[in-house]
C-alpha positions in Angstrom: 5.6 -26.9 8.2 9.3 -27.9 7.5 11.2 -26.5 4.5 14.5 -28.1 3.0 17.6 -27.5 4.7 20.3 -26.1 2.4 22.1 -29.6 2.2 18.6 -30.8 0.7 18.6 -28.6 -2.2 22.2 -27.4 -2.7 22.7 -30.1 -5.4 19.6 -30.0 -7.3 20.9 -26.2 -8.7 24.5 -25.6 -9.9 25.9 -22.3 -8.9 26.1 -19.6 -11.7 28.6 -17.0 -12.1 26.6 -13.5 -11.1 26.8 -10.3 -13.2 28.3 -7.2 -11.6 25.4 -4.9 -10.6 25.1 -0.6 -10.3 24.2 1.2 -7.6 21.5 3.8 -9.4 20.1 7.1 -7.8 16.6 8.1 -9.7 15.5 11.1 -9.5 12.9 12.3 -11.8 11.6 16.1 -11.4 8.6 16.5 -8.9 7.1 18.9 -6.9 6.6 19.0 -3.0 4.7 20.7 -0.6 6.7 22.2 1.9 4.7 21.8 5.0 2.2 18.9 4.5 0.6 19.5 8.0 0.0 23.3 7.4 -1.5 22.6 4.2 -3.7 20.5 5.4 -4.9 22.9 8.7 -5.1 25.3 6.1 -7.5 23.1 3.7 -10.0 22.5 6.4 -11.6 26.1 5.9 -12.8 24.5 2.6 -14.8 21.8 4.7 -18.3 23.0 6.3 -17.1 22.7 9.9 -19.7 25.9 10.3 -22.7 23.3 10.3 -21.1 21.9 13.6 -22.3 23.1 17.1 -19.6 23.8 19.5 -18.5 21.0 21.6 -19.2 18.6 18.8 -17.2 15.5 18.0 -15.5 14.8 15.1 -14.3 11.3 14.1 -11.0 11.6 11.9 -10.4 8.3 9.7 -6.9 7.2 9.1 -5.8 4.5 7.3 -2.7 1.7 7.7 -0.7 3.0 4.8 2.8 4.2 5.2 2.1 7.8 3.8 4.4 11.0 4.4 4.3 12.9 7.5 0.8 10.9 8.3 1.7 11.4 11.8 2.0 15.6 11.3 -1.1 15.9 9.2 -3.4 14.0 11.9 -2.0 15.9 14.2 -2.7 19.2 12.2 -5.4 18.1 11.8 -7.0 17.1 15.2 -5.5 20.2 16.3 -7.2 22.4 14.0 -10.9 20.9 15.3 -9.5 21.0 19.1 -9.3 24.9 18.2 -12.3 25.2 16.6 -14.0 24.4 19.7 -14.6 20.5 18.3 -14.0 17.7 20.0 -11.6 14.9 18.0 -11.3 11.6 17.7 -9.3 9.3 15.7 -11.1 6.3 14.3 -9.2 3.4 12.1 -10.1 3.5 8.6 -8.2 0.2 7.6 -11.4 -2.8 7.1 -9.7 -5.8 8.5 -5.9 -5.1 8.5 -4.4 -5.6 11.8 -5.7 -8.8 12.3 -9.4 -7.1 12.3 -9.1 -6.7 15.8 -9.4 -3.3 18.2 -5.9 -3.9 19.6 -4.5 -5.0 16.1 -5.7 -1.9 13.9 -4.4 0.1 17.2 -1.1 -0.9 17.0 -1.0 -0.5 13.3 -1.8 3.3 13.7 0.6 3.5 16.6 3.5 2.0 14.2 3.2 4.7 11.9 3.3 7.3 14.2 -0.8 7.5 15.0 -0.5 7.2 18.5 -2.9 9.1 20.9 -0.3 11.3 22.8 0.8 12.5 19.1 -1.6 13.4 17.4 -3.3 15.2 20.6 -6.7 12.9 20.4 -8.2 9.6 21.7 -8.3 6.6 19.0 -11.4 4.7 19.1 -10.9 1.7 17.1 -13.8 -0.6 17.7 -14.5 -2.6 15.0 -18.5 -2.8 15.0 -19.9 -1.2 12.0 -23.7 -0.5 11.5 -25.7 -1.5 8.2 -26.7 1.9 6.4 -29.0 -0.2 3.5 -27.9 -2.3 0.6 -27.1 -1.5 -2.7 -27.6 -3.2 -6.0 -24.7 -3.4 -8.7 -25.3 -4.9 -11.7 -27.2 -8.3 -10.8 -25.8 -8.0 -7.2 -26.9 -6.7 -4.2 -24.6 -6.4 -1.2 -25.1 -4.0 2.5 -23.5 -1.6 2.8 -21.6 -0.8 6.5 -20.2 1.9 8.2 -17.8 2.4 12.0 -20.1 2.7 14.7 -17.7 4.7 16.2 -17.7 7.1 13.2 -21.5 7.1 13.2 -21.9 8.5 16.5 -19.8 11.4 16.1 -21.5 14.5 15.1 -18.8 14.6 11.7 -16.6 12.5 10.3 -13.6 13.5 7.8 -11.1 11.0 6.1 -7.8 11.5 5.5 -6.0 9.3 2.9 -3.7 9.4 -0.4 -5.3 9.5 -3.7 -3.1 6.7 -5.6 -3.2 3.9 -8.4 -4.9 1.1 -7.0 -3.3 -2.4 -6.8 -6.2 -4.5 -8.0 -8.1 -2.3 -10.4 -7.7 0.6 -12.8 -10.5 2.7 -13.2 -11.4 6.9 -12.8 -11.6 6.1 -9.0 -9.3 4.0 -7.1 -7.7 4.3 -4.2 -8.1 7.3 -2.2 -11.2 9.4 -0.3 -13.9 7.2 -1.3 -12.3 3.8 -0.8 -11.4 4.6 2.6 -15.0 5.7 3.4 -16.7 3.2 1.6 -14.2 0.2 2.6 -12.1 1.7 5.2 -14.7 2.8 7.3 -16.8 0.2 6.5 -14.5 -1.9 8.5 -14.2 -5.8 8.5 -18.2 -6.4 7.6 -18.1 -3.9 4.6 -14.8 -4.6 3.5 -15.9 -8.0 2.9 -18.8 -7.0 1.2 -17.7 -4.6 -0.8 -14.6 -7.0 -2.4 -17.4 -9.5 -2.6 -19.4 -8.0 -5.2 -16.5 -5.6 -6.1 -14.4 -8.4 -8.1 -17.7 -9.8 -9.7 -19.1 -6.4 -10.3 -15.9 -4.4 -10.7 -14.7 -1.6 -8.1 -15.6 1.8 -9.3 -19.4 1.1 -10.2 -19.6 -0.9 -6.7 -17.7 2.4 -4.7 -19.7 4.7 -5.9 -22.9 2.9 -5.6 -21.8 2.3 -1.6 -20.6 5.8 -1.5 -24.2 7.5 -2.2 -25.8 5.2 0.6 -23.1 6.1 3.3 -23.3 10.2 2.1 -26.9 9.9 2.5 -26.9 8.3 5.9 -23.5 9.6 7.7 -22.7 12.8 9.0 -19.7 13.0 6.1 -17.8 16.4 6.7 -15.8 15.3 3.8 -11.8 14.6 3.4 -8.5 15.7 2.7 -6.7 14.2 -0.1 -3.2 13.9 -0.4 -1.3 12.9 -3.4 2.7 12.1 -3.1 5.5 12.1 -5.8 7.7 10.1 -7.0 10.3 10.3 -3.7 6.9 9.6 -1.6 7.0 13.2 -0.4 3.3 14.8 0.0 2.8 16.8 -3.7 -0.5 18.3 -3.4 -2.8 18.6 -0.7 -7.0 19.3 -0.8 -10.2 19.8 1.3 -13.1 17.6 -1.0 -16.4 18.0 0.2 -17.9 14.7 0.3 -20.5 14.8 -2.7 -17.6 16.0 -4.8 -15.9 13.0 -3.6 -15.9 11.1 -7.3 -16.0 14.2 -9.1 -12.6 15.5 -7.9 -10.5 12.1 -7.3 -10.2 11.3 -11.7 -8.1 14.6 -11.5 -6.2 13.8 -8.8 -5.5 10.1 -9.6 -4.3 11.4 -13.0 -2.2 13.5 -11.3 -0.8 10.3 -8.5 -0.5 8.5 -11.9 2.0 11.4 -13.0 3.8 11.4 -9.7 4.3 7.8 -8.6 6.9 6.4 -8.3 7.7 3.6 -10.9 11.1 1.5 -12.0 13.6 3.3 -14.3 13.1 0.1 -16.8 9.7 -1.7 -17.8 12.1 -5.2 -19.0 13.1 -7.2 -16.2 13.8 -10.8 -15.8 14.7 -10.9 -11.7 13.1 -7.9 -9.9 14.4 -8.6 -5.9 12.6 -6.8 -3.4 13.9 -6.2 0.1 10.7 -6.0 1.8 7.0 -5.6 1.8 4.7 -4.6 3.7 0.9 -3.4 4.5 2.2 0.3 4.9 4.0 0.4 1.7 1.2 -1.0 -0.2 -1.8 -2.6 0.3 -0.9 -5.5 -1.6 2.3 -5.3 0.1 4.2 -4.6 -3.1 2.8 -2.5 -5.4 1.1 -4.1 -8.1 1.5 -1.0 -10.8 5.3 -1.1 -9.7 5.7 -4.7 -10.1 3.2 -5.3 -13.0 1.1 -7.7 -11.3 -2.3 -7.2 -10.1 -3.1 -11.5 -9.4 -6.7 -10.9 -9.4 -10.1 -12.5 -10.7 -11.6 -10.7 -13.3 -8.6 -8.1 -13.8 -5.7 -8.2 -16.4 -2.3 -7.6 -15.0 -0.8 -3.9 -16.0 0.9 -4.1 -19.5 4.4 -2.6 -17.6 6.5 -3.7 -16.2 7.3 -6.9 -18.3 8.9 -8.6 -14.8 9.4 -12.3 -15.3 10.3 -13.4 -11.9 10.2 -12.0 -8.2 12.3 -12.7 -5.2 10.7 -11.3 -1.9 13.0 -11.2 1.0 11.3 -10.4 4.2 8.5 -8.1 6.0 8.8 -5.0 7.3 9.0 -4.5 10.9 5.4 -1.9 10.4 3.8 -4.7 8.7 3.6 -6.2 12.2 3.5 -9.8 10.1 0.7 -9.4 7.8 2.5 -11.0 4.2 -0.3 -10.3 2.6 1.5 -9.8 -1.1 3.8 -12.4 -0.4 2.1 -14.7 -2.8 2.9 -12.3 -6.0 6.7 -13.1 -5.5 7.9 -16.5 -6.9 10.8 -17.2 -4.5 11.3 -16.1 -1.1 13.6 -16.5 2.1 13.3 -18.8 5.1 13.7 -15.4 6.9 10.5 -14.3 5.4 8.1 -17.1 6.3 9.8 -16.5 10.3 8.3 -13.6 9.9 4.5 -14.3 8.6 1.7 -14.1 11.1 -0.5 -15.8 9.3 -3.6 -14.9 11.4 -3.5 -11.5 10.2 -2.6 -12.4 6.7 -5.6 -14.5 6.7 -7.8 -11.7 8.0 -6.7 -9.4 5.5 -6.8 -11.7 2.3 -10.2 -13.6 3.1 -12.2 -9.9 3.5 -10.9 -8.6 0.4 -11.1 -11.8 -1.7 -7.0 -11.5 -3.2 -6.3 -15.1 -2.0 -3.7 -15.4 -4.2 -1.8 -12.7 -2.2 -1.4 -15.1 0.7 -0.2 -18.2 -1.1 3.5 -19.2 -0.4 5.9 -19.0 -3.1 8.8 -21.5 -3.5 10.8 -20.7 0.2 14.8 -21.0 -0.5 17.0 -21.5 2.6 18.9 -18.0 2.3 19.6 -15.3 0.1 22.6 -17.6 -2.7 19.7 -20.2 -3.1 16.9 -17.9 -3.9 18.9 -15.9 -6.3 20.5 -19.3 -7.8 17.1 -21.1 -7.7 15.4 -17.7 -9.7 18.4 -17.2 -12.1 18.4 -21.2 -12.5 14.1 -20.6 -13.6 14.9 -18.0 -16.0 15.9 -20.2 -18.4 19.5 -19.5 -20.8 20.7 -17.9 -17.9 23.5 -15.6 -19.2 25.6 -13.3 -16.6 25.9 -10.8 -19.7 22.5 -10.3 -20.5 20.2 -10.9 -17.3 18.5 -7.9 -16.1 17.9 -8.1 -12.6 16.4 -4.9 -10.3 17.6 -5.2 -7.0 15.6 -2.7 -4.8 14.8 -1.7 -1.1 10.6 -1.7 -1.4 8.0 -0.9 -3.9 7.7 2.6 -2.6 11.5 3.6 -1.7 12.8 3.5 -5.7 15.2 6.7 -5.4 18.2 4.4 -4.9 18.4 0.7 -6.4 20.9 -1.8 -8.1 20.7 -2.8 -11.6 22.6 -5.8 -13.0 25.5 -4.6 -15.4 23.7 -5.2 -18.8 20.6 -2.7 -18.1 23.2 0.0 -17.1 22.7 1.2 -21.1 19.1 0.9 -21.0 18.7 3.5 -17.6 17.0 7.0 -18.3 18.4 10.4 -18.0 16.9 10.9 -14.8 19.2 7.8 -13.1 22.7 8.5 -12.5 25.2 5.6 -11.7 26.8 5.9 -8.4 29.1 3.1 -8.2 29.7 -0.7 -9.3 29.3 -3.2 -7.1 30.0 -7.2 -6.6 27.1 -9.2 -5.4 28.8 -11.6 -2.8 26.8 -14.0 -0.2 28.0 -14.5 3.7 26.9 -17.3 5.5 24.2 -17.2 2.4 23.4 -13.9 3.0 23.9 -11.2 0.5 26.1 -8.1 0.4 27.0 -5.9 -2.1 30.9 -5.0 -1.9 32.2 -1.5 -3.7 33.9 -2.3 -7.2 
């Protein structure tokens, strides 16, 4: 597919003069565990690995998110059961991302720091998945899978983050039971759960799938992990699976208190640097952005974020732009960077096609933002609030346009003014 050189749009938009933006650090109070990996070795008394025979293998599920000191915890982790006389083994909990393939999913792991040599255990990341039964939720009825791989081993514990979800709200989202009904479900109960799950709803379909894989899998249970607002690990907890749905609600009120979220809910340009499948799974975060794109499911009442420039992909997102399709302009840099098999994979198991579609693609960086400032309508250098920021998760340090400056929280404190300038159509912000 060709997309217009610069010469084919650069009359159709007059340039605008730009505002002069603020370089913000955030920082509201949180709390933080001091060594994640500790805490977590620690929390594994609370599991009963005292049912377990010596010698026994234990599959550990991680996931593809981007989540603090992942790579220390697994390791703590896999450690811990090496000690105990177990023998670990690492098994993708991620349904179709990386392309649902063995290699893909893999790589994904080893990208954030999941890699065999580190964390001390082998990773088995076949994708087959067994069908435990089928459930019925509401007037559907859907199967309901699990990892082969996870099945054979004589236990299985998940490790994940308990977080706001980016496609539903609800008193389970994403966390300890997504990742065993979905995760571990892999591409075959991914699909079916999003299937029923966006004509059904989520929670009543995840914890319908849950009971049928507790029942039927040798589920040790999990350690949840809930991160503040600078994405450093908060809490840390051992959750034996049949408590699963009974602890998460606390927890996810908790994430709810912690997460990160802008400094402002009115925005008329939010620009975001990059996305990606380890910052989010929708790439950006939907409860940061304020848009969910879903059937069935009303977008979150804040933000109030009329338009979104995307810029690019992170290099960990190893080309799955699944979330690209909730920006309305992007870059010619960004679309380089799609691999669409894998952002194919991704959307068409979990049902968010709009996440995949292609918004308007500028040729740099001035187009985009004179094309969005251009779509705003009035466009007025001393009023437009624009958010300039790194990712969805990263919000410690951003850029606000000059009229929000007023409008920032106690909690922000203005480093510096800046002039937005372009090079070669690239942006850079110089020091005011």
């Amino acid at each position: 597919m060709e997309f217009p050189a610069r010469s084919d749009v650069d009359h159709l938009v007059d340039p605008q003069p730009l505002p002069p933006f603020a370089r913000v650090r955030y920082e509201p109070p949180s709390e933080t565990v001091p060594d994640p990996a500790v805490a977590a070795r620690s929390e594994l008394d609370r599991l009963p690995l005292d049912d377990l025979d010596a010698g026994a293998t234990v599959a550990v599920g991680v996931g593809s998110r981007g989540i603090h000191a992942m790579d220390e915890i697994t390791a703590a982790v896999a450690s811990a059961l090496d000690e105990r006389g177990f023998d670990p083994v690492v098994v993708p909990a991620m349904g179709s991302h990386g392309g649902a393939t063995p290699e893909g999913q893999r790589e994904v792991l080893e990208s954030l720091g999941v890699a065999e040599e580190r964390v001390g255990a082998p990773i088995d990341a076949r994708l087959e998945a067994e069908r435990l039964g089928e459930v019925t939720v509401g007037g559907t009825t859907t199967p309901v899978y699990f990892s082969t791989a996870a099945l054979e081993a004589d236990g299985v514990l998940v490790v994940n983050r308990v977080k706001p979800h980016t496609n539903f709200t609800g008193p389970v989202e994403s966390g300890l039971c997504k990742m065993t009904v979905v995760g571990l479900g892999k591409q075959r109960g991914a699909n079916a759960f999003h299937s029923t799950a966006i004509e059904e709803g989520y929670v009543p379909t995840l914890e319908a799938a849950l009971d049928t894989v507790v029942d039927a899998a040798p589920l040790l249970g999990g350690i949840a992990l809930v991160e503040n607002f600078r994405d450093e690990t908060a809490h840390v907890e051992a959750v034996r699976p049949r408590a699963f749905t009974d602890r998460e609600p606390e927890l996810l009120e908790r994430a709810y208190e912690e997460m990160a979220t802008l400094p402002v809910d009115e925005i008329d340009l939010l620009v975001v640097d990059e996305l990606g499948k380890e910052i989010s799974g929708a790439g950006m975060d939907t409860n940061v952005i304020g848009r969910y794109r879903v059937l069935n499911a009303e977008d979150p009442e804040h933000p109030d974020v009329k338009l979104i420039y995307a810029r690019g992909l992170t290099e960990k997102t190893k080309g799955n732009g699944s979330g690209i399709g909730l920006a309305d302009v992007t870059r010619r840099a960004a679309i380089d960077q799609l691999d669409l098999r894998k952002t194919y994979a991704n959307v068409l198991t979990s049902g968010s096609l709009a996440k995949a579609k292609l918004p308007v693609v500028a040729p740099d960086d001035e187009l985009a933002i004179r094309v969005s400032l251009s779509a705003l309508g009035g466009y007025d250098p001393g009023t437009v609030r624009i958010v300039w920021i790194r990712n969805t998760e990263d919000l410690a340090e951003l850029r606000v346009s000059a009229p929000l400056v007023d409008r920032l929280p106690e909690d922000a404190t203005v480093l510096g003014t800046e002039t937005l300038a372009f090079e070669d159509g690239t942006r850079s912000f110089d020091s005011g």
